[in-house]
N, C-alpha and C positions, 0 to 999 in steps of 0.2 A: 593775442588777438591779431598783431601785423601776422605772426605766421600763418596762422588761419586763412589771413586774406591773402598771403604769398600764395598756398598750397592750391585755393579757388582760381585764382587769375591763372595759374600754370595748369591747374587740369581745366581749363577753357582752353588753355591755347594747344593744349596736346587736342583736345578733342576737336577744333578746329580743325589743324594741321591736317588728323586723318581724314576729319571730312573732307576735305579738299584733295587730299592723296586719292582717296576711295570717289571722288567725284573726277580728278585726271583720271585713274584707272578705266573709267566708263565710258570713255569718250573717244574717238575711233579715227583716223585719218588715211589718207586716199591711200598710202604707201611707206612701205618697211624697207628701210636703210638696213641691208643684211650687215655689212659691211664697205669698209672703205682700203685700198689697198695698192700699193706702189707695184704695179706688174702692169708689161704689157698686156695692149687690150687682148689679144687672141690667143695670149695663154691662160690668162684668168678665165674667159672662154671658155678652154677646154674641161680645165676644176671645176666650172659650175654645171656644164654639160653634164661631165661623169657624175656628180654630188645628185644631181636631179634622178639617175638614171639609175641611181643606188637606191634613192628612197621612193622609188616606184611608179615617178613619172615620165609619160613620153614627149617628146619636143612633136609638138604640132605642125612645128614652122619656125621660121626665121625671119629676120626683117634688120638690115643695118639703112637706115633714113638717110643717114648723113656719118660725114667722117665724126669719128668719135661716140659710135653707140650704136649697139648689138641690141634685139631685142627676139628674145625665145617665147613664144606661145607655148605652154606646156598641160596638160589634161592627166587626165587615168579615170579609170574606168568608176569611181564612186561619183565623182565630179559629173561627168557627162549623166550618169543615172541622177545623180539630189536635181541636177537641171531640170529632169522632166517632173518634176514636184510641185512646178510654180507657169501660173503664166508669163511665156515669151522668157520662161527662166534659162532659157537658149545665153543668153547676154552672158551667163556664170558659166556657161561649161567650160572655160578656161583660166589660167591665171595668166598674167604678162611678166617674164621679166627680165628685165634691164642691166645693160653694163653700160657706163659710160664714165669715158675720158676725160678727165678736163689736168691739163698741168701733171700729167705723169703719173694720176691717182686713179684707179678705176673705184668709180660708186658702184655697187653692185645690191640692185633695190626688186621689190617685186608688189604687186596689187598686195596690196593688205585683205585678205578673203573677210573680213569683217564687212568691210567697209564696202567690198562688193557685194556680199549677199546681201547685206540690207538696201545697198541701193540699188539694185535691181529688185528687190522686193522678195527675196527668195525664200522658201523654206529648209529649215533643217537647219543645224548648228553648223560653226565651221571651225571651232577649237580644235577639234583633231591637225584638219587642213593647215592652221597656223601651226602647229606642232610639230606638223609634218616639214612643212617649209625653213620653220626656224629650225630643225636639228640638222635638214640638208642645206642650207646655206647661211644663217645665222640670223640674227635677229637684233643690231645694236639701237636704232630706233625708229618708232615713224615718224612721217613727217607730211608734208604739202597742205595742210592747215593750222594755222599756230593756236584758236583755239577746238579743233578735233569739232567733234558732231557724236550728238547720244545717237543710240540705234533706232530708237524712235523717230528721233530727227532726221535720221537718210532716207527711211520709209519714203518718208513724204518730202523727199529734198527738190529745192529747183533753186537756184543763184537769186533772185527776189522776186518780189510780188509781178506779176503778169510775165513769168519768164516759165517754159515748158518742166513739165514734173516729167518721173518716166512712163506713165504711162499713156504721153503726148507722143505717139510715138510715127514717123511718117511711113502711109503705105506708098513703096516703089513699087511694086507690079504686083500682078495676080496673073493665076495661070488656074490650066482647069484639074491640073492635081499636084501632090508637092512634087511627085518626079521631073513633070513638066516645067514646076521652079528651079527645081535644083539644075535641070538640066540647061535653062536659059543663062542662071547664073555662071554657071561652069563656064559656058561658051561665052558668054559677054567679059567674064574676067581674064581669060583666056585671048580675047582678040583686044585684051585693050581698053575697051568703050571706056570714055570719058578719063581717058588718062587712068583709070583702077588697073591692079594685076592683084589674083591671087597670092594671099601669103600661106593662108590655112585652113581648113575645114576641120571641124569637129561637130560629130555626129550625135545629138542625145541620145541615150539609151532608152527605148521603150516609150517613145515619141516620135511622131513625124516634122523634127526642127535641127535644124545645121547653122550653127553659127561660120559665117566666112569671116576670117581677118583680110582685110585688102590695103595696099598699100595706095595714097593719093599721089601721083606724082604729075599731077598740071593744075593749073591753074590759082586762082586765088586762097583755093582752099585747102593745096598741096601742102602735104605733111613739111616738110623743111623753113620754108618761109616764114609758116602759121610758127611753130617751136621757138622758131627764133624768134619771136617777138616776144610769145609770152612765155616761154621757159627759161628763166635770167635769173631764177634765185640761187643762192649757192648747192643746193641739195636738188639735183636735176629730175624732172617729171617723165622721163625718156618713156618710162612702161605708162602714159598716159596712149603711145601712141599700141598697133594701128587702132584705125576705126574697125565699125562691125558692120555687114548685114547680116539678117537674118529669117531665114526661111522657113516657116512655121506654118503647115498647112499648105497651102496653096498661095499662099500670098508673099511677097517679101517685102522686110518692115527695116528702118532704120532707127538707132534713138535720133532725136531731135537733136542737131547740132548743136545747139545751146546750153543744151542737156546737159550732153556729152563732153562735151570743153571744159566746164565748168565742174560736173561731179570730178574730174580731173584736179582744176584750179578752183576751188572754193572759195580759196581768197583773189582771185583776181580782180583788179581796181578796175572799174567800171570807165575807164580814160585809154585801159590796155587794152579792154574789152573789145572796146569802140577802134582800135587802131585793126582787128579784125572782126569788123563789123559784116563784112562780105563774106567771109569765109565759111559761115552755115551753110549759105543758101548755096553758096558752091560745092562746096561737098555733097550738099543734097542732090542737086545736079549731075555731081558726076559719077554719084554713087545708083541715079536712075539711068542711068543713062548704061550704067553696067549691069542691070539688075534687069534690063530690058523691057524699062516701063515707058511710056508715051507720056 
């Protein structure tokens, strides 16, 4: 009889176990720790350049923020096409990713494509995309939420109750056709306006929407200040940065700074939050102010 009750209590605990294995497996986080690695920062640079360029992606752009961290905007041509499959699905035609320094070690991490096509709301699978990323630069784990998010749950994600979803998204200009946008944007990132420069464009395929990456560099809501505050956990959020506009039609739209920060930092304490409390409205600022909206 005791063995009886031994054999029950232990097939509960196995089928636990994998419940719980099979409920981690389901659950999705901002970013993928390809690896971690004792080489200088701009030679590991170049292995991951050439590794991208092997599995059939092109570098969009570049962006180094601050000492200690590289960050490559990379596309191909399937990605820029599933973009135009979804509204404002501009936000995915790229992935971000990151190298960064800390103590001699390069982190070498990228957007988790789960985690962005669900949270920008996108259609179409992205197993291949992770497949592809993990066999060009590796895959040891994700991270930047300790308990992850189902897919369902990023659909509809926003940091908490009365805080912006994505589809909160702000209009910075409107023109009276998308050339007319693209061409304002071009020239306002180009001269500067409100401290933005160009980092990247990428073009949907078989849509009229261009994601721009742009780099913040003044003010409250400048990419290096904002980082240093809340990027301080051991496993760095570097590919959170840059921000996006995005040109979609005749109008150009930003996510919601609040959004945006946060589908980044999911778990950010609402006391760290607060210490850049300003830092939306400034970006949003100086992101219209390049976008050449009034």
């Amino acid at each position: 009889m005791r063995t009886v009750h031994l054999a029950a209590v232990l097939l509960s605990l196995c089928l636990t176990t994998l419940s719980l294995v099979a409920q981690e497996a389901d659950r999705v986080r901002p970013f993928v720790l390809a690896e971690t690695v004792s080489a200088p920062l701009d030679a590991k640079l170049q292995t991951v350049e050439a590794a991208l360029g092997e599995a059939g992606f092109s570098i969009a752009g570049e962006y180094a923020p601050y000492a200690g961290a590289h960050i490559l905007i990379i596309t191909d041509e399937s990605l820029r096409k599933q973009a135009s499959a979804s509204p404002m699905g501009g936000y995915g035609a790229a992935i971000r990713v990151s190298l960064t320094e800390r103590d001699g070690v390069v982190q070498v991490s990228y957007t988790d494509p789960q985690w962005m096509g669900n949270v920008y709301r996108m259609a179409g699978d992205f197993k291949a995309l992770s497949s592809r990323l993990q066999a060009a630069l590796g895959r040891e784990k994700t991270f930047g939420s300790e308990g992850g998010r189902t897919a369902e749950n990023l659909r509809e994600y926003h940091y908490m109750m009365f805080m912006p979803y994505f589809d909160d998204q702000v209009e910075l200009a409107s023109y009276d056709s998308h050339q007319a946008a693209l061409d304002a944007v071009e020239a306002g990132l180009a001269a500067g306006k409100g401290g933005v420069s160009k980092i990247s464009r990428v073009d949907v395929i078989g849509k009229e929407e261009s994601l721009f990456n742009v780099a913040v560099k003044e003010g409250v809501g400048a990419d290096a200040p904002v980082m240093q505050i809340i990027d301080q956990a051991e496993m760095r959020h570097t590919a959170h940065l840059p921000y996006d506009l995005l040109v979609s039609g005749n109008k150009v739209y930003m996510l919601h700074g609040k959004f945006r920060i946060a589908q980044s930092f999911p778990d950010l304490t609402m006391s760290t939050f607060m210490k850049i409390s300003d830092a939306p409205d400034a970006i949003e600022a100086s992101l219209k102010m390049a976008a050449g909206g009034k």
